[in-house]
Every structure is written in C-alpha cells, then in structure tokens.
C-alpha positions in Angstrom: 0.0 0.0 0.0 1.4 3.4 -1.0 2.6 6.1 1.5 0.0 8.6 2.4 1.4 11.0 4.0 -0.9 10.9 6.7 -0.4 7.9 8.8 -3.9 6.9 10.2 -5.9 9.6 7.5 -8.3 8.1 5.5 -7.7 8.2 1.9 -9.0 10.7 -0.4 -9.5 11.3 -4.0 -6.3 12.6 -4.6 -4.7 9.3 -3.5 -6.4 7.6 -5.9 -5.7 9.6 -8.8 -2.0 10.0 -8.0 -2.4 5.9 -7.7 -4.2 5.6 -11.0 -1.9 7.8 -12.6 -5.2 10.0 -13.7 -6.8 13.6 -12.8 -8.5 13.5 -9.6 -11.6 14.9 -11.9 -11.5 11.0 -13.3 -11.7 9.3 -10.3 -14.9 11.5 -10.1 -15.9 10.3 -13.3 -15.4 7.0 -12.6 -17.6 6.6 -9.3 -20.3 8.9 -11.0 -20.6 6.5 -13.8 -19.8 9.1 -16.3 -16.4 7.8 -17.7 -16.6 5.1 -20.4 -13.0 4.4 -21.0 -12.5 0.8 -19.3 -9.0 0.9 -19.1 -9.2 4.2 -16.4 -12.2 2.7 -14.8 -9.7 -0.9 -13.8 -7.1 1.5 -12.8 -9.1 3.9 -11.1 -10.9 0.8 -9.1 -7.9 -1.1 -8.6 -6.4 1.9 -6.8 -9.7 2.7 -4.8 -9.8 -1.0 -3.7 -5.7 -0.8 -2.7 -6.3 2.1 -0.4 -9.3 1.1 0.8 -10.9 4.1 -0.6 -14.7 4.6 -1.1 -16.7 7.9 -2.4 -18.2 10.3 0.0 -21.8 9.6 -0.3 -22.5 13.2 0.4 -20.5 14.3 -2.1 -21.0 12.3 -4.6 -25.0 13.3 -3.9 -24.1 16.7 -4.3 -21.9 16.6 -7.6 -24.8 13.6 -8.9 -27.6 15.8 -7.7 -29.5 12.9 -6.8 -29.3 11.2 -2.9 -29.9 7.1 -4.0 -32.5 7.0 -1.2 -36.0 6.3 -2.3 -38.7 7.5 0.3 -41.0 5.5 1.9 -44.5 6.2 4.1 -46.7 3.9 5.1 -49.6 4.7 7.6 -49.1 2.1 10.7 -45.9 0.4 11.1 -48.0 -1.9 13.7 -49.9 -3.4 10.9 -47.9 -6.3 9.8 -49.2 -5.9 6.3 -46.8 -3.2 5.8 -43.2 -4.4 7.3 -44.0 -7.6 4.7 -44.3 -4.4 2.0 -41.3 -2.8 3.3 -38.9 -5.8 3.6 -40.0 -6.0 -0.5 -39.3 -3.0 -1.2 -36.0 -2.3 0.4 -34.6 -5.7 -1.1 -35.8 -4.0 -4.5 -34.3 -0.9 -4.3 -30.8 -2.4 -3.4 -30.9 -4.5 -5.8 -30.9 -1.3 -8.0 -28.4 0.3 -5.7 -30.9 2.7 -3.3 -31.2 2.5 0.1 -34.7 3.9 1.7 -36.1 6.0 4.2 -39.0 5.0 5.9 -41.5 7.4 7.6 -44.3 6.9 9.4 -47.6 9.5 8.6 -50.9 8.7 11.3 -53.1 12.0 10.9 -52.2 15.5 9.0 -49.3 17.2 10.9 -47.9 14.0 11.3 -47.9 13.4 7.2 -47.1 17.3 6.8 -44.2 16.4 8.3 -42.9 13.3 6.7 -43.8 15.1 3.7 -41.5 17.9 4.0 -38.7 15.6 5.2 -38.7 13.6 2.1 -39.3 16.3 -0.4 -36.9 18.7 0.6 -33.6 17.2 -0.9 -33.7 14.0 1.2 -34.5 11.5 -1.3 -35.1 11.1 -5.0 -38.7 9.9 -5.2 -41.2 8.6 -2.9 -43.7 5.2 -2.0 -46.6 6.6 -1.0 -48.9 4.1 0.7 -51.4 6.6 1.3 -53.9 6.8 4.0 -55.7 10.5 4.0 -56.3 12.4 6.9 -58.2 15.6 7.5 -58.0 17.4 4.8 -57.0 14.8 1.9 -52.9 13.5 1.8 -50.2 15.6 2.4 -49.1 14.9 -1.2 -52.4 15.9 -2.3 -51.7 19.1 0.0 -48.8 19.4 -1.6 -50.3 19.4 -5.3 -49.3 17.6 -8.1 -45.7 15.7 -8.6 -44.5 18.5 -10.9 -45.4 21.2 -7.7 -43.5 19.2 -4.8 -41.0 18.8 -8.2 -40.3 15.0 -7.2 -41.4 11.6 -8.5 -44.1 10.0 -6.4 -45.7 6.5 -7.1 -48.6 5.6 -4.9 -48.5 1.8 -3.8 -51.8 0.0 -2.3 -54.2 2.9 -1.1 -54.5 5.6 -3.7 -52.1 8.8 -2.3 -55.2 10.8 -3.9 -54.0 13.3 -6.5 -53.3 13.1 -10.6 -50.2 12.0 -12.1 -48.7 10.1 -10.2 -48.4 6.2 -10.7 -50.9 4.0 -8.6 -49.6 0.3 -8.0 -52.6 -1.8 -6.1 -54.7 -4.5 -6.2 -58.2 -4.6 -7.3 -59.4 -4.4 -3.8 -63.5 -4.9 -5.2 -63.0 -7.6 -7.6 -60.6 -9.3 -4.0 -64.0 -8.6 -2.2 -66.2 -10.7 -4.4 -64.5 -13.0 -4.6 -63.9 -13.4 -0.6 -67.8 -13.3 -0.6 -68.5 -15.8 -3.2 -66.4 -18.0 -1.8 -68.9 -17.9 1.4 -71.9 -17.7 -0.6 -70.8 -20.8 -2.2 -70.3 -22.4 1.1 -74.1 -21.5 1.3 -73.7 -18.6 3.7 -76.6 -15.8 2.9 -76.4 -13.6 6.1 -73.1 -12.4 5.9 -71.9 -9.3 8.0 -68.9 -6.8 6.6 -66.8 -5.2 8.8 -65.4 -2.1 6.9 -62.5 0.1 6.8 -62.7 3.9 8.2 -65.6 5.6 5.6 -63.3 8.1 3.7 -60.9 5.8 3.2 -61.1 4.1 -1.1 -59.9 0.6 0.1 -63.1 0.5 2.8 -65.7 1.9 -0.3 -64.1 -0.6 -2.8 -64.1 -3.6 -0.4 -67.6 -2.9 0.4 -68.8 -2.1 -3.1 -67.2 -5.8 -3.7 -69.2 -7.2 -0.8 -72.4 -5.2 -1.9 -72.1 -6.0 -5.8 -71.7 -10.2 -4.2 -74.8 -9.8 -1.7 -76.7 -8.2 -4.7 -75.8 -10.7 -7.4 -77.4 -14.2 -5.5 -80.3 -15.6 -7.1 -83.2 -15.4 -5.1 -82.2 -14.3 -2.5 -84.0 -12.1 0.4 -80.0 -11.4 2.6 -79.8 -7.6 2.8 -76.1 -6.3 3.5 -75.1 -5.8 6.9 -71.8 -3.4 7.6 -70.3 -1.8 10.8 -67.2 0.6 10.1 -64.2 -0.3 11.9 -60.6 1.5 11.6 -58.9 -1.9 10.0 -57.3 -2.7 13.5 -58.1 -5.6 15.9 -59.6 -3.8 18.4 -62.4 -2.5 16.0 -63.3 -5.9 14.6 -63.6 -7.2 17.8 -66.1 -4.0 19.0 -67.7 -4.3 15.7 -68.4 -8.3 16.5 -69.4 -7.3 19.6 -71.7 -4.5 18.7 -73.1 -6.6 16.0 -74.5 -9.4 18.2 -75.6 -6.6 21.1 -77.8 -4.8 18.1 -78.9 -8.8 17.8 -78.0 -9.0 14.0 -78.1 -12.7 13.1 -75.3 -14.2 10.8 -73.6 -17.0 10.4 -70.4 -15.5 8.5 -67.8 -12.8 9.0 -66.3 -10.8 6.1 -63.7 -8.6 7.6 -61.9 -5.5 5.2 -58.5 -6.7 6.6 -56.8 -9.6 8.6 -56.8 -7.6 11.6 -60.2 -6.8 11.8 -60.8 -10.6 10.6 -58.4 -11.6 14.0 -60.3 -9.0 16.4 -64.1 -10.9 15.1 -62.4 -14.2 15.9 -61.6 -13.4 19.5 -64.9 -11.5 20.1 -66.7 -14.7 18.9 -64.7 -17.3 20.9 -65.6 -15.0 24.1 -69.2 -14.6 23.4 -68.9 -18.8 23.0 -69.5 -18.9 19.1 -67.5 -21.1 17.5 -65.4 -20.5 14.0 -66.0 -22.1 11.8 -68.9 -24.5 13.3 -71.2 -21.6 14.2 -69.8 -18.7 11.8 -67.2 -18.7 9.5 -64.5 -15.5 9.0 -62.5 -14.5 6.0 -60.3 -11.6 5.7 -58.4 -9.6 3.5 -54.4 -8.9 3.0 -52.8 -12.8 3.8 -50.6 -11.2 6.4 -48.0 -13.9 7.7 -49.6 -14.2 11.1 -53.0 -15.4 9.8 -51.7 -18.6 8.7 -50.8 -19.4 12.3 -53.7 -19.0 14.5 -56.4 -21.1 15.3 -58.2 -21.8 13.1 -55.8 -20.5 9.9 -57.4 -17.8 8.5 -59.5 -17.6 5.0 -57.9 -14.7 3.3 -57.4 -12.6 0.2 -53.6 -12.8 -0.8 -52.7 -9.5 -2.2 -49.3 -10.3 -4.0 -47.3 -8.1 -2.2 -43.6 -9.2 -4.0 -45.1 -8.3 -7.2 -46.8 -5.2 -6.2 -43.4 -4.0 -4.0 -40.7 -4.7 -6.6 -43.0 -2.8 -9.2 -43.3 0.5 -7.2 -39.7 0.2 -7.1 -39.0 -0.1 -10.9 -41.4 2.2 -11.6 -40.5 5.0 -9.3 -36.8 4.9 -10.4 -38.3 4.9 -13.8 -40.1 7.8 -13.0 -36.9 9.5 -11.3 -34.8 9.4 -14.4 -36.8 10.6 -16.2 -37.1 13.4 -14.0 -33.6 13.9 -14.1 -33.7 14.3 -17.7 -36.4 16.9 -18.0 -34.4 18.5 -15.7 -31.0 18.3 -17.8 -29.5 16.7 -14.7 -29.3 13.0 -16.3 -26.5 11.1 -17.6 -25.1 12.5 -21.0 -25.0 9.7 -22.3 -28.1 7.8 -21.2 -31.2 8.8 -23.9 -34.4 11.0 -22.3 -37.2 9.2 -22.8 -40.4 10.5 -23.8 -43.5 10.3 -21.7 -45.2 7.8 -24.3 -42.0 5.6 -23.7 -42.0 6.0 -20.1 -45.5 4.7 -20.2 -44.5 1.8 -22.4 -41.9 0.5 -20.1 -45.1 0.8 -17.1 -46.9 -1.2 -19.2 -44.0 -3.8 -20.2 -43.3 -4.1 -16.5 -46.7 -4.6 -15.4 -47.3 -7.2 -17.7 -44.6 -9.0 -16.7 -45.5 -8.7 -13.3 -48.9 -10.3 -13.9 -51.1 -6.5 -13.4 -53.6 -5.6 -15.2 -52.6 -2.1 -17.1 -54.8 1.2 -17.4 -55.0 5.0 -17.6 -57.4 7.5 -16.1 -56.7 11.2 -17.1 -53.3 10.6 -18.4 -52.3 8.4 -15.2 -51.0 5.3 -15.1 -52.3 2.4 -13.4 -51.0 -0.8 -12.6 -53.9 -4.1 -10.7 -52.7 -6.9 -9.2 -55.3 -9.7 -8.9 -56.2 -10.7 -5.5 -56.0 -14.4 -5.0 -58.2 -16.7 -2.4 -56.4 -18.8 0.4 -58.9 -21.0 2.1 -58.0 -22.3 5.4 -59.7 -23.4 8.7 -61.4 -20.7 9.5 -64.2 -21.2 6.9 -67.1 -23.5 6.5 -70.5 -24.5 5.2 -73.2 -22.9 7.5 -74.8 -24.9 10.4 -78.2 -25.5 8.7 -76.4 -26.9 5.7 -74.3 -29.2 7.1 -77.2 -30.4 9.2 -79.2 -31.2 6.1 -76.2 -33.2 4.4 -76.4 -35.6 7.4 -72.6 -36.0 7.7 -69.4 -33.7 7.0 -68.2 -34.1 3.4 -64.7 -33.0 1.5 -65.4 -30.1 -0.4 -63.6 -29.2 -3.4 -62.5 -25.5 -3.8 -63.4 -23.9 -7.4 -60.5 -23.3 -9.2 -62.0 -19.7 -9.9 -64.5 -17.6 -8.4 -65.9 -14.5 -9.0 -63.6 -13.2 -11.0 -60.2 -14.4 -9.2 -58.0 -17.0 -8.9 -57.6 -19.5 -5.8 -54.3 -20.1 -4.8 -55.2 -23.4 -2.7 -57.0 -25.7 -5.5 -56.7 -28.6 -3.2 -59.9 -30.1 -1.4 -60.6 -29.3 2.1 -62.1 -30.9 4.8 -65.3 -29.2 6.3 -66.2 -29.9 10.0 -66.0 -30.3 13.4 -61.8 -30.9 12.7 -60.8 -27.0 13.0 -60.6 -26.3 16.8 -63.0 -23.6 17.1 -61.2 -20.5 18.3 -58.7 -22.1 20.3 -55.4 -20.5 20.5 -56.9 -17.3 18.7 -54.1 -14.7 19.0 -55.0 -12.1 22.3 -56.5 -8.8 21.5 -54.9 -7.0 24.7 -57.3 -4.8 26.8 -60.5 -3.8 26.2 -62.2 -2.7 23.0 -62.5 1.1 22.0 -66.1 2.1 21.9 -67.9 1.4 18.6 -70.9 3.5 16.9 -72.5 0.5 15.6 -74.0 -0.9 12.8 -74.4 0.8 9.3 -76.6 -1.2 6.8 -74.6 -0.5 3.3 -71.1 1.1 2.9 -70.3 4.3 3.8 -68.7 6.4 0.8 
C-alpha cells in the first residue's frame, strides 16, 4: 500500500488519482458512472480497492444531484401488512443500488411532516402508501408531482392526487370474490366489517361485498356493515356491537386480517364457535394469519409483485425526471412520456397486473387471489341437512379471481374452534355501531 502521508488519515481522491496515474476529476468520473473508457475505470478501481478508498456519499450526492435514497410512508408500522411491503421494497431498491427511508404519517401534521422531510432534498422519489387524513394527503396538500417537483408512485391505497403512478390490487373484484367463496359455502347472512368511511380501500371492499350480496339468485339477505378502523380492536367492538344490536349471521367478512383476527376473538368470548357456528375471512394474507387457530380464509394481495413494481417504476419515473431537468447522464437517452409509459406497461405485464389509464395516469392491478383455510365452513343449517361432513372441493376460480389453494378441504368439526386465537390486549374502543350499506 502506497505512503500517504498521513499515517492513520483516511484516503482521499487525490490518492487515488495520484495511484491511478489520472486527474482527480477521473476518479470523479469513474464513481459517478460518467467515464466510459474501461481501461481508467480498472485502474481507477484497482487503486480505490488498494487504499481502501470509497466515495463520499454526500458528495458524490451533491456533484450527482440525486441522494440514491428512495422515500417510503406507510400509515401504521404496527400493521404487519406493511413491514412484509417494506422488507420487499427495500430488497428491491438495493438491488438497484438505493437504500430507503421510511416514515411513518398517522393524521395530518404528522404526514405534513414526513412530507416535508422527504421532499426537501432528502430523497429522489417517494412510495406513497397513502392513507388521508383531515384534509386529503399531504401529497395531495402538496399538489401535483410536478409542484412538490419529485417523482411519487402511490402503492396500495391511492395517495389521492393526478399523475402520479398508482400500484394496487383490485381491492372490489378481492372482495367478491372473498364473498363468493362464502356464498358458495351457502352462507346468505353475511356481516362486513369495513375500513374507516373516507378511506377508497373501505368503499371498494364494500362495493365488492355489496355488488356479491346483490348478485345471488333469489335471495331475500340484505347487506349488513359496521365501520371499523382496519385494526383488531375495532373488529372485535364491531363483533361485539353486532351481536348486542342482535343482527343474526352465520359468516364474517372482515376489510383486513386484523379486523378478521379481532371478530375471531370477540366470537370465541361470546362462546360462538369459527368455523362451526360462523365462519370468517379476511383480506391482506398477512404472515400471522396462517398461524392462529383456526388459519385464516384470506385474500392474498401479492405483495412481491406489487413492491418490486413500485420500485422499478418510481426509479423509472426519477430518471426521467432527471432528464427533464437536464440533470441525467449525457450519455443515457431521455425518454419520452409515451415511452416511459410503455416501459409501465411492459413491466406490469410481466408482473402479472392488469394495465390502465385514467386522465393521463397510469395504473397498474394486481389480482387478488383466495387462500382457504380453517377458518371457513358450510353454515350450520347446511351441514345439518347433508347428514354428515363431506370433502369439499375448492373452485378453481371464483368471482372473478383466482384461488391459490385448489386442493380439497375438509369441512367440520376438525378446526378447533377458536382455540389459540391470538390475544387482543385490553378492552375494546367504543364502537358506533352498525351501518346497513357502505359508507362512501
């Protein structure tokens, strides 16, 4: 190793271009990717990996204009669905050599906040998984991407304002098909518990669960909703409240896991029995519902697909924002808008989403897939009629999705009730009770 000078300093650029033999405005070349030359790159490398140099990632941000951070808020941090989305997404971006930054937004100032820490300088574009507060998002505060002048790509729930990219799945056509699956099952009196009203996810699920309850031939069932704020604690008050207001069903079609989780401990302590007495699905196929008691029927929402996707979309999205704004690569080509938009709809594709545009805006839906478990079963009065518990088989499509278990499953007495139910700590929050059709 050469001499520095400094005995103990750590190396600069000047080292490595006295090293390489080559201007220290090279070696800047080199780790900003600008230089093409191969022979200075090995040089410049070899010398960098001799003095165990490596580039100041402030500086090089500063000369690159750009920070290789990609922003990330999500709404609850305590919801496992979105540390599964985040563990995607950050093994994305490094992959394409970004780190992230994650923030957390719960209410307005909170997203004001977040907001101004990611736009100002800090990172190069942003995941939004939005969930609006008073007042609408703080990116729709904000305005359009061209106002807060960075890219934004919305992932899951819709950040609520044009032009940017919106990466989700199609959370009425998951909803249907959750239902039909219990209609099919034979179940007609069939409660929702809903998402906050406001919020698109809760209005699309329940559309779903409304267009499901509408379409079954001859039937008399009328919908049933209570509102809930997708945690646990509300879909066990909602369960609760529902059997208090003495509504009578015999399944449980929650907008989330959670909620699905907090019904399933509300009913084991009121003595109702899942799936013998009324059977529960949910929505998300977070990791945890495959492990209570019983496993939990689910909508998997393909959250690899949808998470690598925002990724290569948003870094899409940042160079070419980079090369409106003459700070790209010289020798990388801008690409137009109608190319942009052809590489969104190549990588979609590939991805398995379903491609559209609304105003100008791009689009990408994931198809939500059924995963029946346990926790799901013919109602009482139908399995009394049959005489005897019989192997069902599971439809290999239903209502418009696909089933991911196409294996038959064994209805009955098997599934130990609610045993070993994970523990909704402390008391439930006070509910306002029961709704009859979606709040919009």
């Amino acid at each position: 190793m050469a001499d520095l000078g400094r005995r103990g300093a750590r190396p600069t650029i000047r080292d490595v271009a006295r090293m390489a033999g080559v201007s220290t405005a090279s070696v800047s070349r080199v780790f900003s990717g600008q230089l093409k030359s191969m022979d200075t790159i090995e040089r410049v490398r070899d010398a960098a990996l001799s003095l165990g140099y490596t580039p100041h990632s402030v500086a090089r941000s500063l000369v690159q204009r750009r920070t290789w951070i990609l922003g990330v808020i999500v709404p609850d941090i305590s919801n496992p669905f979105f540390p599964q989305l985040i563990r995607v997404i950050q093994t994305r971006a490094e992959e394409c050599g970004y780190g992230i930054l994650l923030s957390q937004a719960f209410g307005t100032e909170s997203e004001d906040r977040s907001m101004d820490l990611l736009k100002n300088g800090r990172v190069d574009g942003i995941i939004a998984v939005g969930t609006p507060g008073e007042g609408g998002h703080a990116l729709e505060r904000s305005g359009s991407p061209s106002a807060v002048r960075i890219p934004v790509v919305s992932l899951d729930r819709d950040a609520g304002f044009s032009g940017a990219p919106f990466i989700c799945v199609d959370h009425r056509a998951g909803a249907k098909l959750a239902v039909g699956h219990l209609t099919d099952l034979g179940h007609r009196a069939i409660l929702h518990l809903s998402g906050p009203p406001g919020l698109a996810l809760s209005s699309e699920r329940c559309s779903g669960y409304e267009d499901a309850m509408a379409s079954i031939p001859g039937s008399a069932s009328r919908p049933m909703v209570i509102a809930g704020d997708l945690g646990e604690r509300s879909g066990y008050a909602a369960v609760k409240q529902a059997r208090e207001d003495g509504l009578s069903f015999t399944a449980v079609f929650a907008a989330n896991d959670l909620m699905a989780i907090g019904a399933m401990y509300a009913l084991r302590n009121e003595g109702v029995r899942v799936p013998e007495d009324v059977s529960v699905v949910g929505f998300d196929d977070i990791e945890i519902g495959a492990y209570i008691s019983p496993a939990l029927t689910t909508i998997h929402q393909p959250m690899e697909a949808m998470g690598r996707l925002s990724v290569d979309v948003l870094i899409s999205e940042i160079e070419n924002f980079l090369a409106e704004s003459g700070m790209a690569d010289e020798d990388k080509p801008v690409s137009t808008g109608s190319e942009n938009h052809s590489s969104w709809r190549a990588a979609c594709v590939e991805a398995g989403a379903i491609v559209s545009e609304d105003d100008g805006r791009f689009i990408g839906k994931f198809r939500g897939e059924l995963v029946p478990r346990e926790s799901t079963a013919p109602p009482l009065s139908r399995r009394r009629t049959t005489g005897r518990n019989r192997a069902r088989k599971v439809p290999v499509a239903v209502a418009g999705g696909t089933v991911v278990a196409a294996s038959s499953a064994t209805v009955g007495a098997t599934a130990a009730a609610a045993a070993g139910v994970a523990a909704v700590t402390g008391g439930p929050p006070s509910h306002e009770g029961a709704d009859r059709s979606c709040s919009r």
